[in-house]
TORPA-4810 file (N, C-alpha, C, O; in nm, 3 decimals):
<nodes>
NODE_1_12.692_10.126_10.101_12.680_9.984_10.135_12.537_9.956_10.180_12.489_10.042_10.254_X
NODE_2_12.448_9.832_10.144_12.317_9.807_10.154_12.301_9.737_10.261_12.187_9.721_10.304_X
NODE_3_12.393_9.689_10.317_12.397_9.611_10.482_12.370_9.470_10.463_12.326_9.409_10.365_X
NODE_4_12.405_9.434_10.575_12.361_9.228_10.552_12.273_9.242_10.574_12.227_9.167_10.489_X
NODE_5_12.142_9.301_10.650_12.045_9.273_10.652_11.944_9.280_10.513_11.862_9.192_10.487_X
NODE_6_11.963_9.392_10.437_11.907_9.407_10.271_11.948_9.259_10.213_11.888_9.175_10.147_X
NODE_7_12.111_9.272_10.283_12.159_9.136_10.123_12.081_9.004_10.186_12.045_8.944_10.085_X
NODE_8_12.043_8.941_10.281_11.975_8.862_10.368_11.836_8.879_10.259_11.815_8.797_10.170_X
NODE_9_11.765_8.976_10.277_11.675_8.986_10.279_11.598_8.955_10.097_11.485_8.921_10.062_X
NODE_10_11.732_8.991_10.015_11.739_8.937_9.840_11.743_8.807_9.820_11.684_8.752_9.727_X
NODE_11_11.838_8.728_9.938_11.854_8.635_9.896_11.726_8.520_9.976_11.710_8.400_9.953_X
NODE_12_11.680_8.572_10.033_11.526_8.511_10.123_11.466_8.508_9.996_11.456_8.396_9.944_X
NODE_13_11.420_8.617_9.926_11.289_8.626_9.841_11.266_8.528_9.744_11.339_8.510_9.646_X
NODE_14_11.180_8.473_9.768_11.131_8.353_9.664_10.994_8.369_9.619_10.892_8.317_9.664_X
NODE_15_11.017_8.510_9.453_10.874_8.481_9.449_10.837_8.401_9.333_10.912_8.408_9.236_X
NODE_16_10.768_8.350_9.329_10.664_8.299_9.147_10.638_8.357_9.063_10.523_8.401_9.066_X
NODE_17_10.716_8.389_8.954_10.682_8.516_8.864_10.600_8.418_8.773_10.663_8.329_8.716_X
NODE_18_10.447_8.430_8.753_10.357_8.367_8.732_10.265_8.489_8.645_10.237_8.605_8.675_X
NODE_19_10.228_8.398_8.510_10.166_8.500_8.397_10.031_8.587_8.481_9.999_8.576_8.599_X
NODE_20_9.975_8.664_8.384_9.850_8.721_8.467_9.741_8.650_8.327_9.797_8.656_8.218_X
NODE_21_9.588_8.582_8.324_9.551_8.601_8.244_9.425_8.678_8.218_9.380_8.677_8.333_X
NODE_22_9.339_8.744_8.148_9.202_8.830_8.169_9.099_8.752_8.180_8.994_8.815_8.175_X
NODE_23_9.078_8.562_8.202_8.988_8.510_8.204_8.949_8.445_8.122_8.910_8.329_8.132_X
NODE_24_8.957_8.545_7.981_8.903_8.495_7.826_8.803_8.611_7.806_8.737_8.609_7.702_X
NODE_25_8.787_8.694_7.877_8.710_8.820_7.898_8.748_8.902_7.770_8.869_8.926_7.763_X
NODE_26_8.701_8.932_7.708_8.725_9.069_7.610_8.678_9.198_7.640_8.559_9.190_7.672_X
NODE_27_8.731_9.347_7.646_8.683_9.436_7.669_8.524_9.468_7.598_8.474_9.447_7.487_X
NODE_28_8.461_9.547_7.764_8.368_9.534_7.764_8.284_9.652_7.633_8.328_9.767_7.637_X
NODE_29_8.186_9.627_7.538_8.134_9.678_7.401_8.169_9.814_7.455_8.230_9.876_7.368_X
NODE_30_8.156_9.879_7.556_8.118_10.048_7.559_8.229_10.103_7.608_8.226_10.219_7.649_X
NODE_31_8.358_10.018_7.611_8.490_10.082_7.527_8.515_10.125_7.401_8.499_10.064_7.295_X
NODE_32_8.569_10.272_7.426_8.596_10.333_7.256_8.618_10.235_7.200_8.657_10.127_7.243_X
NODE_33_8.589_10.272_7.081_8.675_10.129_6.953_8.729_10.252_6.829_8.686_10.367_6.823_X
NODE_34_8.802_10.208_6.766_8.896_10.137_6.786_8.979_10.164_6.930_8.982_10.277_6.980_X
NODE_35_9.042_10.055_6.989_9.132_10.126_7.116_9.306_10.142_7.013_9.341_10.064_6.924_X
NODE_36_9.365_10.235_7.052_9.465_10.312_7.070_9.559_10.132_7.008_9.560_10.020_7.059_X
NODE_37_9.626_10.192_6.878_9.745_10.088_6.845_9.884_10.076_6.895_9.977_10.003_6.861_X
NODE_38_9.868_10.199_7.017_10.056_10.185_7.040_9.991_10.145_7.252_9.885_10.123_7.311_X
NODE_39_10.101_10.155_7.278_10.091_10.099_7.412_10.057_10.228_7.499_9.952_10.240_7.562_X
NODE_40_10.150_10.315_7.496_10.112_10.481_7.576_10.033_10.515_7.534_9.999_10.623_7.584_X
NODE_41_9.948_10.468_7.427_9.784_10.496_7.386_9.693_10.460_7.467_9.640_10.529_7.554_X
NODE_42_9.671_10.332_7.438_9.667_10.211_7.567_9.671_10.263_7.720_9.571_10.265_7.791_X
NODE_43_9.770_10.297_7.754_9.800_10.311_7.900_9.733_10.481_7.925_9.659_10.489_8.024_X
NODE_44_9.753_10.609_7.846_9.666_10.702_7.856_9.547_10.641_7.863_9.541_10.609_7.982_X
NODE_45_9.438_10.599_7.807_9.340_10.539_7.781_9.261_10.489_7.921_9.146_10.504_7.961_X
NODE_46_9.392_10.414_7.983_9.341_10.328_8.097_9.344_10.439_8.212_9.258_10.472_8.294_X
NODE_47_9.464_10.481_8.191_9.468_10.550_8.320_9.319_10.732_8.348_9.285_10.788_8.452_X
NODE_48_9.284_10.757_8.225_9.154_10.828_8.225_9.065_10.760_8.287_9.011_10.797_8.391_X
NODE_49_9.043_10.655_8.230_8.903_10.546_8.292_8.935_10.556_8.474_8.842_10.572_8.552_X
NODE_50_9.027_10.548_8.503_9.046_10.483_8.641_9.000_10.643_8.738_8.918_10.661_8.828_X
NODE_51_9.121_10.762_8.648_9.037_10.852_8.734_8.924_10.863_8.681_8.879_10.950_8.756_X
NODE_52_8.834_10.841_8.602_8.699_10.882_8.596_8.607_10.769_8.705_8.487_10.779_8.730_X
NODE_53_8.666_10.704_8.738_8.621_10.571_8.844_8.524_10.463_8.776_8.421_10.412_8.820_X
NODE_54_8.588_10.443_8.656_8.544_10.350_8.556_8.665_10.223_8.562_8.755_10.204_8.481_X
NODE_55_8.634_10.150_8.679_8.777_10.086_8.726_8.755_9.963_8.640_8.862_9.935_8.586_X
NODE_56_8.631_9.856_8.595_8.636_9.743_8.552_8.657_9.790_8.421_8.730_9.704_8.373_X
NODE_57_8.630_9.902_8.306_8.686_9.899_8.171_8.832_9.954_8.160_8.905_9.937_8.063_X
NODE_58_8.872_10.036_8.301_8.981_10.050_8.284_9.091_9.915_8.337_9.202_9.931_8.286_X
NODE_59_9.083_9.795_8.421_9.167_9.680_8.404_9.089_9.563_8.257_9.139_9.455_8.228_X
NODE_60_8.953_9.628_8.180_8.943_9.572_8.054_9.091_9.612_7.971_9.179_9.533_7.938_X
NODE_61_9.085_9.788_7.946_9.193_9.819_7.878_9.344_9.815_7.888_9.431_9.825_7.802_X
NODE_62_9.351_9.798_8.010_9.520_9.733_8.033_9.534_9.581_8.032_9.648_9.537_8.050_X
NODE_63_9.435_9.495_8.014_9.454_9.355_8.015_9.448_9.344_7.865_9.522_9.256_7.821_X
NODE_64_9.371_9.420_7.762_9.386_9.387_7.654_9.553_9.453_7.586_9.623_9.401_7.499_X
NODE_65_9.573_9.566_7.653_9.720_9.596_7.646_9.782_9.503_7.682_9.855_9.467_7.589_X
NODE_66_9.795_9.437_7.776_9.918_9.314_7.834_9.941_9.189_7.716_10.039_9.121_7.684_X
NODE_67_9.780_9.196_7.661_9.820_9.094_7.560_9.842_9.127_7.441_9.882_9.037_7.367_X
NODE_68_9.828_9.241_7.393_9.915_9.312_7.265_10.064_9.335_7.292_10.152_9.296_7.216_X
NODE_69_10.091_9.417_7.440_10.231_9.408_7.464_10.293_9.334_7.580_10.333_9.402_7.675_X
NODE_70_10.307_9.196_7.584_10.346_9.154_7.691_10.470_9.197_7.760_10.479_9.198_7.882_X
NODE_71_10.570_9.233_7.676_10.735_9.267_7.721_10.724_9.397_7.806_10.813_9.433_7.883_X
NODE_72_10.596_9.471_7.783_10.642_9.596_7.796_10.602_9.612_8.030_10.493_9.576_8.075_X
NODE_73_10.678_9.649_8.090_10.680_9.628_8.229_10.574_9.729_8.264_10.476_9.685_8.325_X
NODE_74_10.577_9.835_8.241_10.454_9.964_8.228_10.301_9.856_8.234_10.225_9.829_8.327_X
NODE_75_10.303_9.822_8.114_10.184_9.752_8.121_10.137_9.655_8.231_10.032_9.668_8.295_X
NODE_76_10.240_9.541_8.247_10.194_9.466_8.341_10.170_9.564_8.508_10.083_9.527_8.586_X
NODE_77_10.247_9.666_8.534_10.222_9.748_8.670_10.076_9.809_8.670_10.018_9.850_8.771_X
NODE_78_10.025_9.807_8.536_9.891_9.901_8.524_9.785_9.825_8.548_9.682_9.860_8.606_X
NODE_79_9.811_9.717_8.502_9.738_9.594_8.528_9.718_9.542_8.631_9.628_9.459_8.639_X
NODE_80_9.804_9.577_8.753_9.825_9.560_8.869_9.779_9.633_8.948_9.740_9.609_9.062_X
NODE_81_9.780_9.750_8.879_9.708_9.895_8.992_9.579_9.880_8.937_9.495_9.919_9.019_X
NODE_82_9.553_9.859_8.885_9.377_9.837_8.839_9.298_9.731_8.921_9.187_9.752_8.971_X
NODE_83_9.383_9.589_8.933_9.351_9.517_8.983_9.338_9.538_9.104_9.234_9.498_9.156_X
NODE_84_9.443_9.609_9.188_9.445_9.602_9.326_9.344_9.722_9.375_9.305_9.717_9.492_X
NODE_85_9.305_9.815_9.303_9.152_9.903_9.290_9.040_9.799_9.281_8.932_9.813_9.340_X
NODE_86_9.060_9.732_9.231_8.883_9.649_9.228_8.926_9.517_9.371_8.863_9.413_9.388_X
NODE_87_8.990_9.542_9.415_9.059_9.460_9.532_9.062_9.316_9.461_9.034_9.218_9.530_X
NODE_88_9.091_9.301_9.345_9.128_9.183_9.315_9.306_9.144_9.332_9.385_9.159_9.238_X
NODE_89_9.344_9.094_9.465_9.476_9.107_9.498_9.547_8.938_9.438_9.667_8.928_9.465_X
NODE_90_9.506_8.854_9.389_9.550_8.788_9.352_9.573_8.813_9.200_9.668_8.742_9.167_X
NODE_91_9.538_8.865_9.122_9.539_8.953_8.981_9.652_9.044_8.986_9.703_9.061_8.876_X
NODE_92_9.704_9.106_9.079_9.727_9.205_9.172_9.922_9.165_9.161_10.025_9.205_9.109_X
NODE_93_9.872_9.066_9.248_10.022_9.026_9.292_10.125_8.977_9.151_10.243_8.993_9.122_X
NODE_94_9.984_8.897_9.077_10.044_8.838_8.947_10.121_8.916_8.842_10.225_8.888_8.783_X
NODE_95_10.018_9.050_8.835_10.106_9.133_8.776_10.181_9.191_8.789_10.235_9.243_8.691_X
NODE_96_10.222_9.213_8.910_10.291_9.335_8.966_10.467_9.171_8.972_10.581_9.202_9.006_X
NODE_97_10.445_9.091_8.948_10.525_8.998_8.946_10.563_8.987_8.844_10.685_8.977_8.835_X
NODE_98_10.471_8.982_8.701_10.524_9.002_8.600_10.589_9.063_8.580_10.689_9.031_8.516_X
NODE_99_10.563_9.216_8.635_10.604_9.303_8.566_10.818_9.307_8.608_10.922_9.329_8.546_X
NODE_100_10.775_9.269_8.752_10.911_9.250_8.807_10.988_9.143_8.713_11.109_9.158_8.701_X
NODE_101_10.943_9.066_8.665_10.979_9.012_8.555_11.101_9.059_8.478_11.218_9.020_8.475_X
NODE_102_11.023_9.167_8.410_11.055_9.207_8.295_11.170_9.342_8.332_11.266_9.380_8.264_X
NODE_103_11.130_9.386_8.442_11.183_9.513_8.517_11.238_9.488_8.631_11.219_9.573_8.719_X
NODE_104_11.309_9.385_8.660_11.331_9.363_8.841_11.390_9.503_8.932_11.403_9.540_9.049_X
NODE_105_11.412_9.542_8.812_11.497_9.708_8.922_11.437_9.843_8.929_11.482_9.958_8.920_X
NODE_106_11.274_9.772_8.956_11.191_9.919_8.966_11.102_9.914_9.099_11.012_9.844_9.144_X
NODE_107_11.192_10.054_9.147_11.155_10.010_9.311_10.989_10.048_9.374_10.921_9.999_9.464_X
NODE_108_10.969_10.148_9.288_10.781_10.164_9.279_10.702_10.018_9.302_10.628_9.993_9.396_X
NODE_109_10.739_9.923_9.185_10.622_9.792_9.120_10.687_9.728_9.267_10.617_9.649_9.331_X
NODE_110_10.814_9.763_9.313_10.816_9.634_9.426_10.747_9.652_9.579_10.706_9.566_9.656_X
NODE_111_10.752_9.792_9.591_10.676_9.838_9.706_10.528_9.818_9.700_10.471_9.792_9.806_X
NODE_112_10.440_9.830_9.557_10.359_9.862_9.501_10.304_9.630_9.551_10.202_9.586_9.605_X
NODE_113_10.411_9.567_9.506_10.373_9.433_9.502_10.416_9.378_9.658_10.389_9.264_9.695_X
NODE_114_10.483_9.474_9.741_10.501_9.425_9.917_10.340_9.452_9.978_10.270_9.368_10.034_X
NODE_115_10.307_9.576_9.953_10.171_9.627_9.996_10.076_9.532_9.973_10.011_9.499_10.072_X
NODE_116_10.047_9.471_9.856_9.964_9.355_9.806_9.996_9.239_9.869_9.894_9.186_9.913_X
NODE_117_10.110_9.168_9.895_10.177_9.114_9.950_10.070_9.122_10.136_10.031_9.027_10.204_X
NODE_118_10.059_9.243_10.156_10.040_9.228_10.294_9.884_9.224_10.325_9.831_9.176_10.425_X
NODE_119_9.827_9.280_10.222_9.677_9.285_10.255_9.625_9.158_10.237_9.512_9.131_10.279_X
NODE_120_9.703_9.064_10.171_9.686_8.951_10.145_9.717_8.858_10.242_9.659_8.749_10.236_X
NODE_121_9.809_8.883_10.343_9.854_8.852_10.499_9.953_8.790_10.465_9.974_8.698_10.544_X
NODE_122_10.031_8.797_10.377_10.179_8.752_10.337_10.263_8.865_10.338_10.310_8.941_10.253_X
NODE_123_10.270_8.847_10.536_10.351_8.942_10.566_10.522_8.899_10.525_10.594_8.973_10.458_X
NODE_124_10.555_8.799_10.568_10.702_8.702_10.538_10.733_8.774_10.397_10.831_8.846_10.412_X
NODE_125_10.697_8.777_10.302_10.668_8.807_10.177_10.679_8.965_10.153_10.770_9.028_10.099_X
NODE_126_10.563_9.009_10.208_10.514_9.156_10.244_10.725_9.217_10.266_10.808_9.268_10.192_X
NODE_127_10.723_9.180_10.379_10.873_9.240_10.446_11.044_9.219_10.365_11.141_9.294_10.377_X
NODE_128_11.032_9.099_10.288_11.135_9.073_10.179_11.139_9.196_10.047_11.228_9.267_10.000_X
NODE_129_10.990_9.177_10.019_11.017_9.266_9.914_11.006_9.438_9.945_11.037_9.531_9.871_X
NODE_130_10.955_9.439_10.072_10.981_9.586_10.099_11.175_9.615_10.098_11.239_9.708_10.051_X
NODE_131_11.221_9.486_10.175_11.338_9.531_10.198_11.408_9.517_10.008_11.476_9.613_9.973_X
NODE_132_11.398_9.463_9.957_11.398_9.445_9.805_11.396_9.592_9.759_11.487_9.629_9.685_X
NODE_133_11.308_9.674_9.793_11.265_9.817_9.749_11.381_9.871_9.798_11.449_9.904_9.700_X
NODE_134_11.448_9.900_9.917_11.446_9.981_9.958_11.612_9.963_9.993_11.686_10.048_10.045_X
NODE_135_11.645_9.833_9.951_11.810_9.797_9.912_11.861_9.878_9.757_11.964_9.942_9.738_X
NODE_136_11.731_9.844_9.647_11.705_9.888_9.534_11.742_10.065_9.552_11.827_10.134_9.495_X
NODE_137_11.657_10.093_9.639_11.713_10.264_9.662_11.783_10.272_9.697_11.847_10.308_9.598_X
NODE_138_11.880_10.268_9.806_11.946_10.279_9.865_12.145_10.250_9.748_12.244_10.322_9.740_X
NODE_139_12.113_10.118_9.689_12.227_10.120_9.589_12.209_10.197_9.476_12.303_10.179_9.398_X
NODE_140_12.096_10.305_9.419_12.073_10.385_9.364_12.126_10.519_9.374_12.156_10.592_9.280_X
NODE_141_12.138_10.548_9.519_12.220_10.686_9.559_12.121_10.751_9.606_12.123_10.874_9.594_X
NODE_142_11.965_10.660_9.696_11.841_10.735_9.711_11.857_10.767_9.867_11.762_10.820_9.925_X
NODE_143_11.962_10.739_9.930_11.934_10.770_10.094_11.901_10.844_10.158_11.866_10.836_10.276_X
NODE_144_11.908_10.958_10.068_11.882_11.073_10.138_11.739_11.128_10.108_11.675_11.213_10.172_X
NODE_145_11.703_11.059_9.995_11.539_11.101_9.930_11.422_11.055_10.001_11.415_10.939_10.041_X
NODE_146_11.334_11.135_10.018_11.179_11.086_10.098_11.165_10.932_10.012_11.136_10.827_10.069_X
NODE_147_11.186_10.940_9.898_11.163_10.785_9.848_11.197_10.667_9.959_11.124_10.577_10.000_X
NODE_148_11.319_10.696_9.989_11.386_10.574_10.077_11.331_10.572_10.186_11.301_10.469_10.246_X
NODE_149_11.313_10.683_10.224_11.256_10.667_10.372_11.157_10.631_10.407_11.143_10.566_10.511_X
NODE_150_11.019_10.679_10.296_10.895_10.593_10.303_10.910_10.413_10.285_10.839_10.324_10.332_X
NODE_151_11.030_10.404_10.198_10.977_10.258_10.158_11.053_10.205_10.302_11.023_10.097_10.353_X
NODE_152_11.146_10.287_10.357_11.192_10.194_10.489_11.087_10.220_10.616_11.082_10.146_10.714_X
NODE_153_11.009_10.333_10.596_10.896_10.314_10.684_10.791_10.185_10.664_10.757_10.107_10.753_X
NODE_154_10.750_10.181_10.530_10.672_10.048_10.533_10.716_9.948_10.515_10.631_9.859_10.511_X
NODE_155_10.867_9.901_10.495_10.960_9.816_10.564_10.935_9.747_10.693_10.946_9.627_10.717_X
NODE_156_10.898_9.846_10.772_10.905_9.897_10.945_10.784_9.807_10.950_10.753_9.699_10.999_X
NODE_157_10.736_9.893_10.883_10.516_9.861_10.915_10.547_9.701_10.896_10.538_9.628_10.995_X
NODE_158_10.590_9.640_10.753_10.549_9.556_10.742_10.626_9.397_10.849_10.576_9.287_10.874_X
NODE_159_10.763_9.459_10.885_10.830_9.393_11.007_10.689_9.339_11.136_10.647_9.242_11.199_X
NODE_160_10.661_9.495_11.109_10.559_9.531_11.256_10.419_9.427_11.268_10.382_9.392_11.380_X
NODE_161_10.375_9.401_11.193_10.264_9.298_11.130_10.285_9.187_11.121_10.196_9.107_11.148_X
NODE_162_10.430_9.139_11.073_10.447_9.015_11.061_10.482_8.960_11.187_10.472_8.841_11.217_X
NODE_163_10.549_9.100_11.300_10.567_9.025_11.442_10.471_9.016_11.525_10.464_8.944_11.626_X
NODE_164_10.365_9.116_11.468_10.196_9.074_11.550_10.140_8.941_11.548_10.094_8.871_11.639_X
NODE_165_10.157_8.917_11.394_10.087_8.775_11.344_10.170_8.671_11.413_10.110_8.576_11.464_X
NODE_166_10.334_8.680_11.424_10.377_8.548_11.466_10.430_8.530_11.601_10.446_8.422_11.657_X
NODE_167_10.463_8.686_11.663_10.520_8.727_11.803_10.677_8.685_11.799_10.744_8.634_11.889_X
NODE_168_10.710_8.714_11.688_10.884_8.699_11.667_10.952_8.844_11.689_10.911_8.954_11.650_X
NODE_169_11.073_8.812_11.764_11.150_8.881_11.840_11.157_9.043_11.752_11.052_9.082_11.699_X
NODE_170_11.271_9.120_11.743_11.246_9.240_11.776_11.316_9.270_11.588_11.419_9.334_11.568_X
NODE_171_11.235_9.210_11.478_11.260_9.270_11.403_11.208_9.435_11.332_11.287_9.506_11.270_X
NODE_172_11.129_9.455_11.346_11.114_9.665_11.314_11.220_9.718_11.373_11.295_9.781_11.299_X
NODE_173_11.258_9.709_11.523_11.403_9.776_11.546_11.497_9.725_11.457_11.567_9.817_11.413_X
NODE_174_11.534_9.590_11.400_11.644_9.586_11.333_11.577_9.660_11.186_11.660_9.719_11.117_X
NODE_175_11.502_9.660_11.160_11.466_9.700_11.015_11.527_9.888_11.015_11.596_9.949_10.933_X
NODE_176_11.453_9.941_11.167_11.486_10.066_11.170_11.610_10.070_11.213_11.648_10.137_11.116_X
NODE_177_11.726_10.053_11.287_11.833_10.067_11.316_11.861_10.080_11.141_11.903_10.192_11.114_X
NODE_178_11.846_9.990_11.019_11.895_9.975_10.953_11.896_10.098_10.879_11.969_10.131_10.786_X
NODE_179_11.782_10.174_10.946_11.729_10.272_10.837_11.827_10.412_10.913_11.886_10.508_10.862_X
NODE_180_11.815_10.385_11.000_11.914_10.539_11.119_12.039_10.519_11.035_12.087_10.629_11.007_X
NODE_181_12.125_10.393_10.973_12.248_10.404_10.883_12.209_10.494_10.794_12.253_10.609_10.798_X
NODE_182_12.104_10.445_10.682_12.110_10.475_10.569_12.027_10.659_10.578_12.061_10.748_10.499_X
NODE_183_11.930_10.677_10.678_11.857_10.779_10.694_11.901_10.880_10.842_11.826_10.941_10.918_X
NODE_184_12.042_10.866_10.843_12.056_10.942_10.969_12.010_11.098_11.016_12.035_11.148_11.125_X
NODE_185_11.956_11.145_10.935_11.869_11.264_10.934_11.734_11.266_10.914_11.695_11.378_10.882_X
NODE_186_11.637_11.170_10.922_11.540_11.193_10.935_11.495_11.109_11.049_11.513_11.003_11.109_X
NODE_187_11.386_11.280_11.043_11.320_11.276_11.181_11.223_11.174_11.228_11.202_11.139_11.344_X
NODE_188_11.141_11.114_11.071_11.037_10.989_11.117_11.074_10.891_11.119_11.006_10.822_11.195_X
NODE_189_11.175_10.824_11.059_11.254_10.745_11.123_11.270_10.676_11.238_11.246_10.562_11.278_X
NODE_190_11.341_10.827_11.302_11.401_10.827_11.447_11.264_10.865_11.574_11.262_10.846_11.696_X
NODE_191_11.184_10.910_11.504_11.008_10.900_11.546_10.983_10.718_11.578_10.957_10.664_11.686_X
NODE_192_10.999_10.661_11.456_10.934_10.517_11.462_11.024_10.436_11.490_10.988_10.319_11.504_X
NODE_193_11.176_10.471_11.507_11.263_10.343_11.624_11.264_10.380_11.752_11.299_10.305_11.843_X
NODE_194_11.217_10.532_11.771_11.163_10.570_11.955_11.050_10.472_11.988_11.044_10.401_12.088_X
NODE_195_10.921_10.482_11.842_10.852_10.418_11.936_10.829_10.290_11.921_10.721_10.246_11.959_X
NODE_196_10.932_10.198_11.859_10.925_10.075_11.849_10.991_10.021_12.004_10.961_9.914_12.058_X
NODE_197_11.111_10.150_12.073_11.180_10.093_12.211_11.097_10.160_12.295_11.132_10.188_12.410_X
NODE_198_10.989_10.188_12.248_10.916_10.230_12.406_10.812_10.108_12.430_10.806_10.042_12.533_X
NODE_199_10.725_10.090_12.306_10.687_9.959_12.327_10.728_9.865_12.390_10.654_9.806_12.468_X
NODE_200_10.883_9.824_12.366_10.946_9.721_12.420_11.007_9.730_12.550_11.098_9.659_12.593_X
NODE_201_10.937_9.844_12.617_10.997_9.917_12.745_11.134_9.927_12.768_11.190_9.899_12.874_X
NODE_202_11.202_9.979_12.636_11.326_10.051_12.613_11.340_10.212_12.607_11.403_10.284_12.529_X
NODE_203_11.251_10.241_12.726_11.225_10.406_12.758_11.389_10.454_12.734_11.413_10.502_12.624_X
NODE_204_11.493_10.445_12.824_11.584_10.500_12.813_11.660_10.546_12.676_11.700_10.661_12.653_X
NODE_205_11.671_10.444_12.598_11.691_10.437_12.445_11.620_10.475_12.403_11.667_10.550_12.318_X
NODE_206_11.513_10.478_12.400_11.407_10.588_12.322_11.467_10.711_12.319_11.523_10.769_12.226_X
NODE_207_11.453_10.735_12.403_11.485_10.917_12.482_11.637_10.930_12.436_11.663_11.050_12.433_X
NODE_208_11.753_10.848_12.397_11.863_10.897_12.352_11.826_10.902_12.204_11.879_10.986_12.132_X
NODE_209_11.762_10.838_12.170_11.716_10.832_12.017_11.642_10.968_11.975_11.698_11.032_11.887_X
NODE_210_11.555_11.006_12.014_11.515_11.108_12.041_11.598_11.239_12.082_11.575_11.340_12.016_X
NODE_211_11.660_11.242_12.147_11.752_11.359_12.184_11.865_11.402_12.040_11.889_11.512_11.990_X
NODE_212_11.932_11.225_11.995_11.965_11.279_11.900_11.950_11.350_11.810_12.030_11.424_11.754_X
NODE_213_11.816_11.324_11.787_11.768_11.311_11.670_11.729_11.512_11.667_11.752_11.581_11.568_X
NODE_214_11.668_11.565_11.800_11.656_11.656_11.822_11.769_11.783_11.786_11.762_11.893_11.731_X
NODE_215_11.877_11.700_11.850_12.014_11.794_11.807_12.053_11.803_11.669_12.126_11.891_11.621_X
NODE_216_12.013_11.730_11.624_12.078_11.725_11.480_11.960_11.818_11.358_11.962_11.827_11.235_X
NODE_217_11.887_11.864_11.442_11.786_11.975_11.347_11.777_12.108_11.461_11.683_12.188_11.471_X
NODE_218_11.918_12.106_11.553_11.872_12.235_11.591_11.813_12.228_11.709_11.812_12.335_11.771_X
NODE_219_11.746_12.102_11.779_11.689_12.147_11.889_11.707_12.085_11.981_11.800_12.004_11.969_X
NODE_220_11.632_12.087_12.118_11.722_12.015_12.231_11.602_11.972_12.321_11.489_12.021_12.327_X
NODE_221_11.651_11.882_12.382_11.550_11.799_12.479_11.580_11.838_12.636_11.515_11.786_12.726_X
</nodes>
């Protein structure tokens, strides 16, 4: 079960799945030519450039991919990670929206588009689609996988930011309580809802949180 707070949190999200376009830009002359006719041509292609730290011909070669293959969701995410390397986060968000588009049930592009989401200070945003991710895992059969637990850590983070920016009440504990259901064995977790109640000078609860958490790998407080 994904909890009311996940299903809350699907039915909040309102994003703009809004095209991406390259400007009118054509890849730049001192790209191979011919480039690669299939798409995993394409996307090998790009993804060399990027580790070689050739980041503007490598979002040349995935933008000219997006418009040979628009359907394909791969593409628009590459397009997105390229973009959000040259810190172009409005490029960024677009694609990584597209791509959700085309793919809404890929929990990578959505964590991948919360993060963007936040550097951009759309934390409200930022925190929907983390929880989006991490409902996505969780009805997958991922609860028990480091997957889930990271994306409910930056779940956490991104709760944590949005209550800096607005000073609203005690959502990271509810985000993490949510996560002690789904992650009752891990230890960072139960690390980051200790120290969300110590902050809130909930020492005592900390320390049972903690103790549990201790016993249940063996050790004792």
């Amino acid at each position: 079960h994904i909890g009311i707070f996940f299903m809350k949190i699907f039915m909040w999200l309102e994003l703009l799945l809004v095209g991406l376009t390259a400007g009118g830009k054509g890849p730049p002359s001192e790209l191979p030519e011919p480039l690669p006719a299939d798409g995993p041509g394409i996307t090998l292609l790009g993804s060399q450039l990027m580790d070689a730290g050739r980041l503007e011909e490598a979002f040349q070669v995935f933008s000219v991919a997006a418009q040979r293959f628009p359907t394909v969701p791969l593409v628009w995410y590459n397009v997105g990670v390229s973009s959000s390397h040259l810190d172009n986060l409005t490029n960024a968000a677009a694609a990584f929206q597209r791509a959700l588009s085309l793919d809404p049930n890929a929990p990578d592009t959505l964590r991948s588009l919360a993060s963007t989401l936040s550097k951009m200070g759309k934390h409200d945003q930022a925190l929907h689609t983390h929880g989006l991710a991490l409902a996505l895992i969780a009805s997958e059969g991922g609860k028990s996988g480091r997957s889930g637990e990271r994306a409910l850590l930056e779940a956490a983070d991104a709760a944590d930011m949005m209550e800096s920016s607005k000073g609203e009440g005690l959502v990271p504990l509810r985000v993490l309580q949510m996560g002690r259901r789904l992650f009752p064995q891990s230890g960072d977790v139960a690390v980051a809802m200790a120290g969300v109640l110590m902050a809130h000078n909930r020492h005592q609860e900390a320390a049972v949180v903690m103790k549990g958490a201790a016993s249940r790998i063996g050790g004792g407080m």
